[in-house]
C-alpha positions in Angstrom: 58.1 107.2 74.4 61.1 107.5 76.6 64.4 106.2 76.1 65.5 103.5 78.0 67.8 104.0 81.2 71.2 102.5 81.1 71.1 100.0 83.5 74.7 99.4 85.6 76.6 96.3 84.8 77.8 94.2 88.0 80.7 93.6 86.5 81.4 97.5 85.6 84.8 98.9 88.3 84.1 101.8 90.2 84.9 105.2 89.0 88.0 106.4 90.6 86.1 109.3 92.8 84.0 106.2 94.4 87.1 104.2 95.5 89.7 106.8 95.3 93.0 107.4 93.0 94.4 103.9 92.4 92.8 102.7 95.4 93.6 104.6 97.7 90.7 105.9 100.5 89.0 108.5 99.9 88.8 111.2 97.2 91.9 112.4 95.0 91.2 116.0 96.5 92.8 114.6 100.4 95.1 113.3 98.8 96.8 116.1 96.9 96.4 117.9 100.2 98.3 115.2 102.0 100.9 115.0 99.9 101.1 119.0 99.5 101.3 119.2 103.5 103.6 116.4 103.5 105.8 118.8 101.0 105.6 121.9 103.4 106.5 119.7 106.4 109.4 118.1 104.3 110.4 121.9 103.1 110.9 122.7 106.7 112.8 120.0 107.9 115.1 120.5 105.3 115.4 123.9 106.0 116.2 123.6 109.4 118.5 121.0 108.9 120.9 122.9 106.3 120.2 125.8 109.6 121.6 123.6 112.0 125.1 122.9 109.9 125.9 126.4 110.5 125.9 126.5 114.1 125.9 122.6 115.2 126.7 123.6 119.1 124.1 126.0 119.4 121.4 124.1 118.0 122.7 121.5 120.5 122.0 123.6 123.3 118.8 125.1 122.6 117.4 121.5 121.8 118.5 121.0 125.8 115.5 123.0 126.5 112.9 120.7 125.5 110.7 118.4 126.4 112.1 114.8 125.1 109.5 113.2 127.6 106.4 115.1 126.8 107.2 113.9 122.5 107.9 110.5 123.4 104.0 110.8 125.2 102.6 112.9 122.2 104.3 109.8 120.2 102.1 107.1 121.7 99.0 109.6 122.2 99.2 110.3 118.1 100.4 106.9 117.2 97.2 105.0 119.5 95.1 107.7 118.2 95.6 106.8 114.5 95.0 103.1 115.3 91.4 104.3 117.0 90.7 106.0 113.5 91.9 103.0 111.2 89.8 100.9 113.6 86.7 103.1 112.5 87.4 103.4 109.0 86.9 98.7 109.4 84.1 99.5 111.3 81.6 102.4 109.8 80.4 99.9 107.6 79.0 97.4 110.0 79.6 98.6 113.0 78.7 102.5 113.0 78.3 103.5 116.6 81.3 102.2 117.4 83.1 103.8 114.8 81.9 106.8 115.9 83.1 106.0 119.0 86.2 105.0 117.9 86.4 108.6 116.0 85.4 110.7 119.3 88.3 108.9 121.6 90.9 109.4 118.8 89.9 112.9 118.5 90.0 112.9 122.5 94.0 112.0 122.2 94.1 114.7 119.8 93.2 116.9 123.0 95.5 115.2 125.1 98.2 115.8 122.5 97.5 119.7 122.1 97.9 119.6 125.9 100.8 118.0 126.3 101.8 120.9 123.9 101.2 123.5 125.3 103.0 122.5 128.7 105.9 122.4 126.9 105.5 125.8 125.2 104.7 127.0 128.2 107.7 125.5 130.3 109.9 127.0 127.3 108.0 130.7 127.7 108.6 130.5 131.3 112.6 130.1 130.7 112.2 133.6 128.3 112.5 131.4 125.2 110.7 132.1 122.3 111.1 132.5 118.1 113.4 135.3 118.8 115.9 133.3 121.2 117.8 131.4 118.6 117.5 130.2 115.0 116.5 126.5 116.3 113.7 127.5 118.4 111.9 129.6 115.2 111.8 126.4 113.0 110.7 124.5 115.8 107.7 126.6 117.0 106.9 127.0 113.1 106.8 123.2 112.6 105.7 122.2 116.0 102.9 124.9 116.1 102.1 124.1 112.1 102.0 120.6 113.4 99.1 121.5 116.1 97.1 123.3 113.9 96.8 120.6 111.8 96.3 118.2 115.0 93.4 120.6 116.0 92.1 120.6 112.3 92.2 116.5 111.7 90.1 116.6 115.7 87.3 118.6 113.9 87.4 116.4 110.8 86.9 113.3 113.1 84.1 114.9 115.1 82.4 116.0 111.8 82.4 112.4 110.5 81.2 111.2 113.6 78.1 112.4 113.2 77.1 110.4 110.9 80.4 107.6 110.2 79.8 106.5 106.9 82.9 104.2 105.3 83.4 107.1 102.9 83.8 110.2 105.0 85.4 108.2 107.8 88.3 106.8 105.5 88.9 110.7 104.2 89.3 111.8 108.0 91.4 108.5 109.0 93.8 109.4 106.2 94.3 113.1 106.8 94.8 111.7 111.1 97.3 109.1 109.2 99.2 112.2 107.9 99.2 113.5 111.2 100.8 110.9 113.0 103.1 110.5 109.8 104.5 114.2 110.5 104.8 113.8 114.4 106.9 110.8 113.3 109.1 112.7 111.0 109.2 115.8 113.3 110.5 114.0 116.6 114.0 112.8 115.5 114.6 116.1 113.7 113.1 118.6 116.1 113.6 116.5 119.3 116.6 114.0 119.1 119.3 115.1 116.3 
């Protein structure tokens, strides 16, 4: 004789690794990376901040040299790129050829934004400037280019959940592209604008 299989109540909640740490999307996993990245990001900001009080003018000067224009279009690339991807985490459910989609033209801005990048890094090589040339421009290839990588890693994560764009996996990649856009966000006004 067997023993009888528990049978799953209706009215039982979810365990946390099916809807996530208090709700959140995803698996508790992204979002101690997330908030870990978000850390390191915050770290460097800080840091070059407290840089910049020790030598306001030449900070002021070196941030001459780039590209407000190009950020302000990596902004609304980024920024319209995460709206793509929250529009495929509503739709893998019902919809999930258009979430995938969705998922390939956000990871598609991604590409436009790594481009638009690597003008202006190239623009700044052409003047001779580089992490050697003054204290502002080695925090902001280390953020910027930090920034990229993780640009170029979130384009992979939505390509790899476009395969097959099941709510799950798609809400995991949306939210790591959310903390994408977040740092671009925080990065501008420091790196570009102060």
């Amino acid at each position: 004789m067997t023993a009888a299989q528990p049978t799953a109540r209706h009215d039982e909640k979810p365990k946390a690794s099916e809807e996530g740490a208090g709700g959140l999307p995803g698996e508790l996993m992204i979002w101690v990376l997330i908030i870990s990245e978000l850390v390191v990001f915050g770290a460097g900001l800080l840091a070059l901040l407290a840089t910049r009080l020790t030598d306001p003018a030449g900070f002021a000067e070196a941030q001459s040299h780039l590209h407000r224009v190009g950020a302000a279009v990596n902004t609304v690339v980024l920024v319209s790129s995460g709206y793509l991807a929250a529009l495929a985490v509503r739709l893998a459910a019902a919809r999930p050829g258009l979430a995938r989609l969705l998922l390939i033209l956000a990871a598609g801005l991604g590409a436009v934004f790594l481009a638009v990048k690597a003008s202006e890094y190239a623009a700044l090589f052409a003047q001779g400037i580089g992490t050697e040339t003054h204290a502002f421009f080695t925090f902001s290839y280390l953020l910027t280019g930090f920034h990229a990588a993780h640009v170029l890693a979130g384009m992979v994560l939505l390509l790899l959940v476009a395969v097959r764009p099941a709510p799950r996996p798609v809400g995991v990649a949306a939210a790591f592209w959310h903390m994408v856009d977040l740092v671009w966000v925080l990065l501008v006004p420091v790196v570009y604008l102060l």
